[in-house]
Each structure stands twice: as C-alpha cells, then as structure tokens.
C-alpha positions in Angstrom: 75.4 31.2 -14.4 73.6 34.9 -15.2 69.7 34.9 -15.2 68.2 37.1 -17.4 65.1 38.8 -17.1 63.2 40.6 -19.8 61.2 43.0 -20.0 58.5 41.2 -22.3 58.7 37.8 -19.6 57.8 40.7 -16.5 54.7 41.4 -18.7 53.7 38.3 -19.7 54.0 37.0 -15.5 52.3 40.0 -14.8 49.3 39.8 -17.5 48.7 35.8 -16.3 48.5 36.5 -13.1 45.8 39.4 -13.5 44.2 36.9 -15.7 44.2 34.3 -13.6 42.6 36.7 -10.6 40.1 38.1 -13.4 39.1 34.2 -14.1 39.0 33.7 -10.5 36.7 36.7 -9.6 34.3 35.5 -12.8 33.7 32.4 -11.6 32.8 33.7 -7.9 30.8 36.3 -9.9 28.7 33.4 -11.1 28.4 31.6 -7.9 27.1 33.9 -6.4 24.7 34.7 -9.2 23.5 31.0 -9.3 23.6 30.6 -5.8 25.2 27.6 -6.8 29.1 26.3 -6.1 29.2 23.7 -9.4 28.6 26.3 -12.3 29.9 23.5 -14.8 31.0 19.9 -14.3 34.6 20.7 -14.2 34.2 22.7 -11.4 33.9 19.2 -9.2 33.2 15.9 -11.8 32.3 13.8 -8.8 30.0 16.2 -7.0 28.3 17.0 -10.5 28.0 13.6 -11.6 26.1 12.7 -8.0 23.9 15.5 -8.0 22.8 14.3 -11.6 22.3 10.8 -9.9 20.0 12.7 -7.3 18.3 14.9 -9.4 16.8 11.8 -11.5 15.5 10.6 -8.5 13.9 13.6 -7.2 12.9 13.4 -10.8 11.4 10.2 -10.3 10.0 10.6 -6.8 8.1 13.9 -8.0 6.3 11.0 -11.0 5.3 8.6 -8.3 3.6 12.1 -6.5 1.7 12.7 -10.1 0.9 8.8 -10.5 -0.3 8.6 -6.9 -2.4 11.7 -7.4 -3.8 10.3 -10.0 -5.0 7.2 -8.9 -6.2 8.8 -5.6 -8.8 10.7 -7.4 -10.1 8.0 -9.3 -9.9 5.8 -6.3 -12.0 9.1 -4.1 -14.6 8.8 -7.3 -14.9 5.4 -7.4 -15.8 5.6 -3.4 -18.4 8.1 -4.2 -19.7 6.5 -7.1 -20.0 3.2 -5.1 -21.5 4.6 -2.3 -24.3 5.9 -4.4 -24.7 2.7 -6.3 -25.4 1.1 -2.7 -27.9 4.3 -1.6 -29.6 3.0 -4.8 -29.8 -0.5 -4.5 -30.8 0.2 -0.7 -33.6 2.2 -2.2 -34.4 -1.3 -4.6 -34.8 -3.6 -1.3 -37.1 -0.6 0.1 -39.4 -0.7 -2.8 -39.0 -4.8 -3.2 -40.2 -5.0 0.3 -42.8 -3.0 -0.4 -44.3 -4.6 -3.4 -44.1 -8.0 -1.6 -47.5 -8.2 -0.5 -50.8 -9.0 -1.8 -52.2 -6.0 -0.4 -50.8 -3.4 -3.0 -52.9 -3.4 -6.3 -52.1 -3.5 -9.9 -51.4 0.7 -10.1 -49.3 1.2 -6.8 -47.3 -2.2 -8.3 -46.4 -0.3 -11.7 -45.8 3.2 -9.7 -43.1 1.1 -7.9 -42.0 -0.5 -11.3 -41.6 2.9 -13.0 -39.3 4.1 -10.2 -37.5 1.0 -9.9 -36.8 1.8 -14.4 -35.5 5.0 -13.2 -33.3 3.3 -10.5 -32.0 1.2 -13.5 -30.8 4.3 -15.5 -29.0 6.2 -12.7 -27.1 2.6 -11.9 -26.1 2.9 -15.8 -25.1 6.2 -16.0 -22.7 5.9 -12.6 -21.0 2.7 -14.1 -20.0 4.8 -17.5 -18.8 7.8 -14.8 -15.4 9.6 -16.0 -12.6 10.5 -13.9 -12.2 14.3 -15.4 -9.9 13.3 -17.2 -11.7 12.3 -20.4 -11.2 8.6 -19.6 -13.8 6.5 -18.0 -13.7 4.5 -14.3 -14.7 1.6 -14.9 -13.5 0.6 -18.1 -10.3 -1.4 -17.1 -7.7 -0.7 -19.2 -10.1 -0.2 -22.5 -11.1 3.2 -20.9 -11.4 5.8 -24.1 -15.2 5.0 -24.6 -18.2 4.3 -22.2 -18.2 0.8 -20.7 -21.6 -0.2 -20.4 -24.2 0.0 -23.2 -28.0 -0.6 -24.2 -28.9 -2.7 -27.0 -32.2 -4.1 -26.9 -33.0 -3.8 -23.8 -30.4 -5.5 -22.4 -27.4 -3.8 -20.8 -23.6 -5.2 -21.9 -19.7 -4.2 -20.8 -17.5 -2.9 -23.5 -14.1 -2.3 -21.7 -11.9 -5.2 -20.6 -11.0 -7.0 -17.3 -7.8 -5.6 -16.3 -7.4 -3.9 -13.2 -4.3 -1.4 -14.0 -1.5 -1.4 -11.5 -0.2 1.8 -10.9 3.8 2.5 -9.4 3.7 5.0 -6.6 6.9 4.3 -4.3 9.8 2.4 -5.7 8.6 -1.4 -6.4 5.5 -0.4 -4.6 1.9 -0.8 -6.4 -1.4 0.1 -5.6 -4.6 -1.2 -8.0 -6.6 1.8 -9.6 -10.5 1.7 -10.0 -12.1 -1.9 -10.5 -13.0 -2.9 -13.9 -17.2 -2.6 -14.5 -17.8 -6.3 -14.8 -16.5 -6.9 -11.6 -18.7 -4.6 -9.9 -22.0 -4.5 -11.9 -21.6 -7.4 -14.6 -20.5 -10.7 -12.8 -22.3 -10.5 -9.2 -23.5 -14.2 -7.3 -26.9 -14.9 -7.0 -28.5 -15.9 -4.1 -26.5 -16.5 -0.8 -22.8 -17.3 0.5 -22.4 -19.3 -2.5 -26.1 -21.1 -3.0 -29.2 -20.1 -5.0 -32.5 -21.7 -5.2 -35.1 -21.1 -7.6 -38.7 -22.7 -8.3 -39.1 -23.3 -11.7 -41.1 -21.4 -14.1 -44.6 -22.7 -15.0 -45.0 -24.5 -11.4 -48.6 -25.3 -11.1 -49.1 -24.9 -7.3 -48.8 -22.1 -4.9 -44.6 -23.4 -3.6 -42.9 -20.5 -2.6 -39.4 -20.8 -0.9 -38.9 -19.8 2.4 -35.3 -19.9 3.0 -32.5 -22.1 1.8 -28.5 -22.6 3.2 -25.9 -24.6 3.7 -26.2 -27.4 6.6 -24.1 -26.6 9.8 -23.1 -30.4 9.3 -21.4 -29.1 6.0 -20.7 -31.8 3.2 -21.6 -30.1 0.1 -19.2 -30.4 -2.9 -21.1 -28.1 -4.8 -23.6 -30.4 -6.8 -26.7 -28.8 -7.6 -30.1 -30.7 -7.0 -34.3 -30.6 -7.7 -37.0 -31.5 -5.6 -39.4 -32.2 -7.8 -43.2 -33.2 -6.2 -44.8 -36.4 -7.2 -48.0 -35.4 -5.3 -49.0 -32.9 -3.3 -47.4 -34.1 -0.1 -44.4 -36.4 -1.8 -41.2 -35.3 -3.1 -38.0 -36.9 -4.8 -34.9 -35.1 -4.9 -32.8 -35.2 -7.8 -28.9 -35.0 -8.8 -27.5 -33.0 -11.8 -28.6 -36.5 -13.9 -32.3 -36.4 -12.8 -31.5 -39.7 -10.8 -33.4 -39.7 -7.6 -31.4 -39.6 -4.4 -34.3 -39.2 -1.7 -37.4 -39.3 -1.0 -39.7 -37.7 1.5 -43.0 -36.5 2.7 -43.8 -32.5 1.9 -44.6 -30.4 4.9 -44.5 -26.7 4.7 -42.2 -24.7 6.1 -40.2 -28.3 7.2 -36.4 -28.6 5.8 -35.9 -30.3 3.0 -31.9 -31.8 3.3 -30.0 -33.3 0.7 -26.1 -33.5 0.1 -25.4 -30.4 2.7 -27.8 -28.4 1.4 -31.3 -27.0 3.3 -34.5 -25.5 1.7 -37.5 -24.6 3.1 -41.0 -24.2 0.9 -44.2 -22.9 2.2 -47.7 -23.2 0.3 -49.3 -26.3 -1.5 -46.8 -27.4 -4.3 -48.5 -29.1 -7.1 -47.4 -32.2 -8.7 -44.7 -32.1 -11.3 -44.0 -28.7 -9.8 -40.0 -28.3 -9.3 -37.7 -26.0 -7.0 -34.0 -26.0 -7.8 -31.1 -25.9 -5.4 -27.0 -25.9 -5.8 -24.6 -23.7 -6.6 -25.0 -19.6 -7.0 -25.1 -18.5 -10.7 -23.8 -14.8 -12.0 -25.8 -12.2 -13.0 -25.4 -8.3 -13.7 -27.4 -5.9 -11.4 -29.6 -3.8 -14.6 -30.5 -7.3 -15.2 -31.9 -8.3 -11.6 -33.8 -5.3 -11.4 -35.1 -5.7 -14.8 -36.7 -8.4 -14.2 -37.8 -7.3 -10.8 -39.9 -4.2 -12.6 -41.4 -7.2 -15.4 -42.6 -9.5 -12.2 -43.7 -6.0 -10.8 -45.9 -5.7 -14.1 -46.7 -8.9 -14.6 -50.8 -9.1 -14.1 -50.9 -11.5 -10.8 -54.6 -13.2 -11.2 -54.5 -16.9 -9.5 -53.1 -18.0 -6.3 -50.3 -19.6 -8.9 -49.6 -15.9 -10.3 -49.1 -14.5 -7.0 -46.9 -17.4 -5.7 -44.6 -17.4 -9.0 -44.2 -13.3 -8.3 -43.5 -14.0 -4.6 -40.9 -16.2 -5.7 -39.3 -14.0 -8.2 -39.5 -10.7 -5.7 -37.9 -12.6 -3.1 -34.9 -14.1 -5.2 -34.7 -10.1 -6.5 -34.2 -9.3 -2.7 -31.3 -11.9 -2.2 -29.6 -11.3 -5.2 -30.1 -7.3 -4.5 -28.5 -7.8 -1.1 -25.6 -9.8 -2.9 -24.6 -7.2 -5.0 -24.7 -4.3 -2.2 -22.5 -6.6 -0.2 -20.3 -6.8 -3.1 -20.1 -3.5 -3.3 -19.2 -3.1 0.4 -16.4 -5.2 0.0 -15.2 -3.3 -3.3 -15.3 -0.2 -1.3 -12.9 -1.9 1.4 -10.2 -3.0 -1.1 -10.4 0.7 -2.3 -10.2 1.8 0.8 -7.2 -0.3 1.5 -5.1 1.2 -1.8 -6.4 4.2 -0.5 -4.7 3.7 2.9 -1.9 3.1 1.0 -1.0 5.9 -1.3 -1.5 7.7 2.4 1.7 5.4 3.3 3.0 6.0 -0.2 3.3 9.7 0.1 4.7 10.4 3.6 7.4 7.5 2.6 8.1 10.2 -1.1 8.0 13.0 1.6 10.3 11.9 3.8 12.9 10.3 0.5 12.6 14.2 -1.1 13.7 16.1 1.8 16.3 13.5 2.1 17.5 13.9 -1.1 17.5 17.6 -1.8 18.9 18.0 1.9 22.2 16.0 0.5 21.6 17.9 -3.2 22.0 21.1 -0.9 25.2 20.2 0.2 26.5 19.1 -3.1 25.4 22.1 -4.8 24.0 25.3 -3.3 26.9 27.9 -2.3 27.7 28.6 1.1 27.0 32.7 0.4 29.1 33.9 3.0 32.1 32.0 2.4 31.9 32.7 -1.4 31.5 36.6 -0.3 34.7 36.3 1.5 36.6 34.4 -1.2 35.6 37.2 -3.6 36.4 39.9 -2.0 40.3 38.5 -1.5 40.2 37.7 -5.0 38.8 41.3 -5.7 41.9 42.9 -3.5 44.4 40.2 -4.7 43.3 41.6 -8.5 43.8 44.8 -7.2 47.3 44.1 -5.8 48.3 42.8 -9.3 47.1 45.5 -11.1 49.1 47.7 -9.3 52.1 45.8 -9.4 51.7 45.6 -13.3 51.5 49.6 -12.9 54.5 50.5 -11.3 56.8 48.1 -13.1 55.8 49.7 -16.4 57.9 52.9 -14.6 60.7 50.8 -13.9 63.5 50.9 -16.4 67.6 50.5 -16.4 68.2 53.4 -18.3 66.7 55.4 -15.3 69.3 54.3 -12.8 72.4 55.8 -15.6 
C-alpha cells in the first residue's frame, strides 16, 4: 500500500501544531498575569468548583467578622453607658443619705431635690443613647426611634422586649444590647425578692427599720399587714384581711409571720398599717421622682417626718436594687463580650485555614509556570522553523 503525502496535509500538521504551542503559550501568558493556575473552569472543573465552595465560606466567615464587629460596639457602649447609669444612681444614694436627717432644713432639702431632677434627665437621655449607627441601644428590636419618652411627667418605653440574637461563628450566638425595660423599666423593689412599705396616711411616727426573709425560710410568697390595734398591740393580716397573729408592739423587736421578718421603730398609732410580702416592679425615673416630691414635701409634725423617713429609706433600697441590676447586666455583657473574643480567634484561625487550602487550589506556582513557558516559547520556536524550511522543500527540486 503507497502513502501519500500532500503538500496541503504538511501545512495544515504544521499550522495546528504552531497553533496549538500559540494556545499553549496564551494560556501561560495569563497565568502568570493572574498569578493564578485556574484562569477558567475548564482549566480544572473539580479544583474550580471547590475553590467556589471555599470562597463562599471565606465569604461567610468575613460576615460573621462584620456581625461580630457590630455587636461588639454596641455591647463596648452599652458597658459605658451602664457604668455611668451606676456612677449616677451611686450619686442618688449619696444625696439620699444626705437628706435623711432631720437636721437639713427645708432649702438644703430642695437644693438636693433639684440635683436629684437633673440626675433624672441624664438617666433619660443615656437610656435613648444610639450606637452611631442611627439606631438606638436600648430599643430591642423596635430600634428606629428613641425608646423612652416624657408625657406628663411620667417617663414610658416605646421599643419592644426582644433581645436580638446575633450569628458570629457557625451555629454560634451571642445576645446584643438589653432591651430598655429590662434595665430601667421593670426593676424589683425592695430586697432579694421582699418589699415592705407603711401605708400612706399612718397617724403615728412607725418607721421601718429593716425587713427579710427568716433564716428558718417557709415563705411561699404571700404578702401580709400588720396593722396596730393600739399603740402597743398588733394583728397581722393575710392577703384576705383575716388575722393570723397577734402580738405585743415593741420597737425595734421582730415582728415574724409566715417566713417573713420586719422591724419598726417609733410609736405607731392605731389603725396605722405596714405592709410586707412580695417585691413589686418599678422603673428607676420613677423611684427618684418620687424621691425629689418626698424631698419637697413640707415635713411639719413628727407624722410628716416619719412618713418621709419612710419613703427616703424605701428610695434607698429600691435605688441599691436597681444598681445591682445593673451590675449583673453589665456581667451578662461582659460574658457575650468574652465571647465574640472566642468568636474571632475561632474565624481567625478557620480563614487562614481556608485561604491556605484556596492557595493551593488556585494561586500559580510562578517558577514552575516560568519554566513551562519558556519550553513552550522554544517548542513554538522549533515549529515555526520547521514550518519555514518545509515551504523550501519541493519534488521538482530534486529533477
């Protein structure tokens, strides 16, 4: 059998291979432009379609690094802001204290009053505090507009309760700033879950003393009166005004009943009452609200002075309440704090991870792609001069 060979098939071999170098050489041209070995897809399907896989969760990682920055700073301001809110309230026991005595008069009462108004305002304006951001930190979720709001003369909350959770690690969550009714709105009365109060329009000089639960225990959380049926005889009373005890007053002596303790000094009138059971809510503004109208409040009679003793020491506990309440919102924050510190090495150490492996999927190895190009560049070469000298070549030359 004779093979032929044309002249046309020695140009077309010779035109696809120079082609094929020239394709070669381009593609190695833009490696080394990139810096990267996949310029398309093709180049390697499976490498390409994992380095898409990594890149959306570099992609991800790098949103948990903007959520967690986010949240830090409102969780840094909320620190701040709470810590001046206690410097404050610490300043409310300090003039409380101070105004406790009979010794002050009328003028150094209202001087303490009018500070105690200012105290009120700068406690409003850091609960309707923004984050920078345009959106304010203690709103809860409803945090467009200012939270907390004046109408007459009381003080109300505007946002909702929800405390948002915010995603800062894969299926890990820390909470962002509390919502303002937790922290200013809805704070106990009194003392590890017991207030007492005497009630207004006593007769006699009663003022409590102290109050508690008994080291025996055994309350269930009913609430009770002692009510005085002379000036040394009491009957206690349940929730339904029946009487449960009886005894025989003497100041400063505890008064027991159902697990509970309370202690009045003075001379108690009769039909006066003092009420003991289980702590109430109330908002800060409105605690020291009240606190500046007892601080106005002429105080002429023995009864005038004992009814503002009373109210100036209840203004004390439930002052101290609320800055402990405030402590232990500061330690929950200061736990999610702790934790976005957690959060963010645990992103570190995930993104060096994955670009590390994104690196060896994708970025060219330089000098290895150099090398390649220039045997391509000298294998082009080769074929161009090949194609050259067999246009010179011809049959008829050899007749």
């Amino acid at each position: 059998m004779t093979s032929r060979i044309s002249t046309g098939q020695m140009f077309t071999q010779s035109l696809s291979t120079m082609l094929t170098r020239q394709k070669d050489l381009q593609h190695l041209q833009q490696q080394l432009a990139t810096g990267k070995k996949i310029v398309t897809a093709a180049d390697n399907p499976v490498s390409a379609g994992n380095a898409v896989t990594l890149d959306r969760a570099v992609a991800k990682l790098e949103q948990f690094d903007l959520n967690g920055n986010t949240v830090q700073n409102r969780l840094n301001l909320q620190e701040s802001v709470l810590t001046q809110v206690g410097d404050q309230l610490a300043r409310v026991k300090e003039l409380t204290l101070q105004a406790n005595t009979d010794t002050l008069s009328d003028t150094d009462r209202n001087a303490i009053a009018i500070e105690l108004k200012s105290i009120n305002e700068n406690l409003l304006s850091l609960a309707n505090t923004q984050d920078g951001g345009g959106r304010y930190l203690f709103g809860g979720t409803n945090d467009a507009g200012a939270p907390f709001s004046r109408s007459a003369g009381a003080i109300s909350y505007n946002g909702d309760q929800t405390q948002k959770q915010v995603e800062i690690a894969p299926d890990m969550f820390v909470t962002d700033a509390k919502a303002g009714s937790e922290l200013f709105m809805r704070i106990r009365t009194g003392s590890s879950g017991v207030d007492a109060s005497a009630a207004a329009g006593n007769a006699g000089t009663g003022v409590i003393a102290g109050f508690s639960r008994s080291n025996a225990g055994g309350w269930n959380g009913a609430d009770y009166s002692v009510v005085f049926t002379s000036a040394n005889t009491y009957e206690v009373h349940d929730a339904s005004s029946a009487v449960v005890s009886t005894g025989t007053y003497t100041a400063g002596e505890t008064i027991a009943v159902g697990g509970l303790e309370m202690q009045i000094r003075g001379a108690p009138a009769n039909g006066d009452r003092f009420d003991i059971g289980a702590a109430g809510t109330r908002d800060i503004f409105s605690t020291i609200s009240n606190l500046v109208s007892s601080l106005q409040s002429p105080a002429v009679t023995s009864t005038d002075k004992a009814e503002r003793h009373n109210a100036l020491q209840s203004a004390l506990r439930d002052v101290s309440t609320a800055s402990d309440h405030l402590i232990d919102a500061r330690a929950e924050g200061g736990a999610q704090l702790a934790s976005l510190d957690k959060a963010a090495s645990m992103r570190e150490a995930n993104t060096v991870t994955l670009k590390t492996t994104l690196s060896s999927l994708r970025d060219l190895d330089y000098a290895e792609a150099i090398t390649e190009y220039q045997l391509q560049s000298t294998a082009l070469q080769a074929a161009q001069s090949v194609f050259t000298k067999m246009q010179g070549m011809s049959l008829f030359s050899k007749i």
